[in-house]
N, C-alpha and C positions, 0 to 999 in steps of 0.2 A: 547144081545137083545137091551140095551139101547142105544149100539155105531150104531147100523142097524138101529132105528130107527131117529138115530141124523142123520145120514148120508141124511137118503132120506128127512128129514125137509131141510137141508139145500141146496140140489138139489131142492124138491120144492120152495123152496124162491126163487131161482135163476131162478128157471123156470118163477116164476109168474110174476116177473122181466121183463124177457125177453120177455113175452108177454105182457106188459102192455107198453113197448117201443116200442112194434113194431105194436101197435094200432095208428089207425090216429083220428085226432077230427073230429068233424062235418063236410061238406065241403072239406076235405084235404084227399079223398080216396087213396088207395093206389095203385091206378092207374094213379092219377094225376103225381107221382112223377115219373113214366116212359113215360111220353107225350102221355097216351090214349088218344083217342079222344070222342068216343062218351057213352061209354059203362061205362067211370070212373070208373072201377073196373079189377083186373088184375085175378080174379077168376070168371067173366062172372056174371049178371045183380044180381044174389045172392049175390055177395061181400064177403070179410075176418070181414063182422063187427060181424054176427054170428057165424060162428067158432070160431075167437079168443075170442070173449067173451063168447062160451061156453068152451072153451079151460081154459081162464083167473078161471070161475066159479066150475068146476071141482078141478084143484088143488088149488083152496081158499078153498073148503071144506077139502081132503083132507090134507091138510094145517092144518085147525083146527084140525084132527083128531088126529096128529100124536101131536100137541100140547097138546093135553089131551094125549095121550099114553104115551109124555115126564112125563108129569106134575105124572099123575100115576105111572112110574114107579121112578120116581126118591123119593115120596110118600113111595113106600115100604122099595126099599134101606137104606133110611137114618136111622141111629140109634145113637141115640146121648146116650152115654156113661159118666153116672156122677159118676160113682161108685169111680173114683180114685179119685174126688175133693173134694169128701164131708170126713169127719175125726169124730173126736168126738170132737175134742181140737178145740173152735173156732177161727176164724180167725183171733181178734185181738191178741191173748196169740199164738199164732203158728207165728205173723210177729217179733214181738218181742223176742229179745235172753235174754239169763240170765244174759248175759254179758254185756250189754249195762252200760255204762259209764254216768251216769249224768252230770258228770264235763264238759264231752264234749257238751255235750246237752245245758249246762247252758251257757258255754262262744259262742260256738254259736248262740245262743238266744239272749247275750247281744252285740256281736261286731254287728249279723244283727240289734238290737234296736238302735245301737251309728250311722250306715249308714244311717237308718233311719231319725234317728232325725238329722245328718248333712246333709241331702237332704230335708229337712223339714226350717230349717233354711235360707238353701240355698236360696230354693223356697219364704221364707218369706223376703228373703234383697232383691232379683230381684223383687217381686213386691214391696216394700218401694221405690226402685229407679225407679221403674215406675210409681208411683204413685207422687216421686216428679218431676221430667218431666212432669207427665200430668198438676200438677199444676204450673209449671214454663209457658207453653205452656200456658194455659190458663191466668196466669196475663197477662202475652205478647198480649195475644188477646184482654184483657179487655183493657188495655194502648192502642192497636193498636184504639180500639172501643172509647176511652175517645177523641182522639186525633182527630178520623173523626165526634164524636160529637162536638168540640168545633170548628175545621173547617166551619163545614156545620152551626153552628148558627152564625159565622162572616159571612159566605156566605150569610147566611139571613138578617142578621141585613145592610150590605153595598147594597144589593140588597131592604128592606124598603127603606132608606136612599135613592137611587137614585131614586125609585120612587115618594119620598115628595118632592124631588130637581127637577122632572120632572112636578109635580103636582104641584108646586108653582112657575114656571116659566111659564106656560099654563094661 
């Protein structure tokens, strides 16, 4: 029953489909597109715009319908089955064996702690050496900065100077 009615939803989609492409807009009747002349309609002054839209609005309904007949019958079907997951024994003492090994457990735990801490280390000299770079880069800037200040106040002082030498030759 379920596969009958998958079959005809997916026929209706394709129908509705196919009639919602073979609808024209406003203005665009579907007589224009075989050179009618006056009548712009290839189905006489009535037109395809009510048929196919009651065409379109029929299987929209049944459309929904068979959406709910999906929905309900898939609703009955399903039976979810927990009887084999559940136990008595819970689930932490059931992942665990009797066998397990702490040795292993413990040098695992320390070689992932020693990778750690040498990518930790790692991570702290790349920034120490980025850190003296930024401060190399910045004296360089501050000396670049000393040097356009001691510039710019000979520029001033020689630039007074020429105007007291212009000002006392006047």
């Amino acid at each position: 029953m379920e596969n009958f009615i998958l079959i005809v939803h997916v026929l209706l989609a394709v129908g509705i489909v196919g009639l919602i492409m073979l609808q024209q807009g406003k203005g665009a009747e579907m007589g224009a597109s075989f050179g009618s002349g006056s009548s712009q309609t290839v189905f006489g002054a009535v037109g395809t715009g009510n048929l196919f839209s009651r065409m379109t609005g029929i299987l929209v309904a049944v459309f929904f319908v068979t959406s709910l007949a999906l929905a309900i019958v898939a609703k009955k079907t399903s039976v979810i089955d927990v009887g084999n997951y559940l136990n008595d024994e819970p689930a932490a003492e059931s992942m665990i064996s009797d066998e397990v090994d702490t040795a292993d457990f413990d040098a695992a735990l320390d070689e992932a702690s020693d990778a750690v801490q040498g990518d930790i280390t790692d991570a702290l000299d790349d920034a120490e050496l980025i850190l003296d770079d930024a401060g190399a880069a910045l004296e360089g800037a501050a000396d670049n900065m000393t040097d356009a200040a001691t510039h710019a106040e000979k520029t001033l002082e020689n630039a007074v100077k020429k105007l007291e030498t212009e000002a006392q030759s006047q």
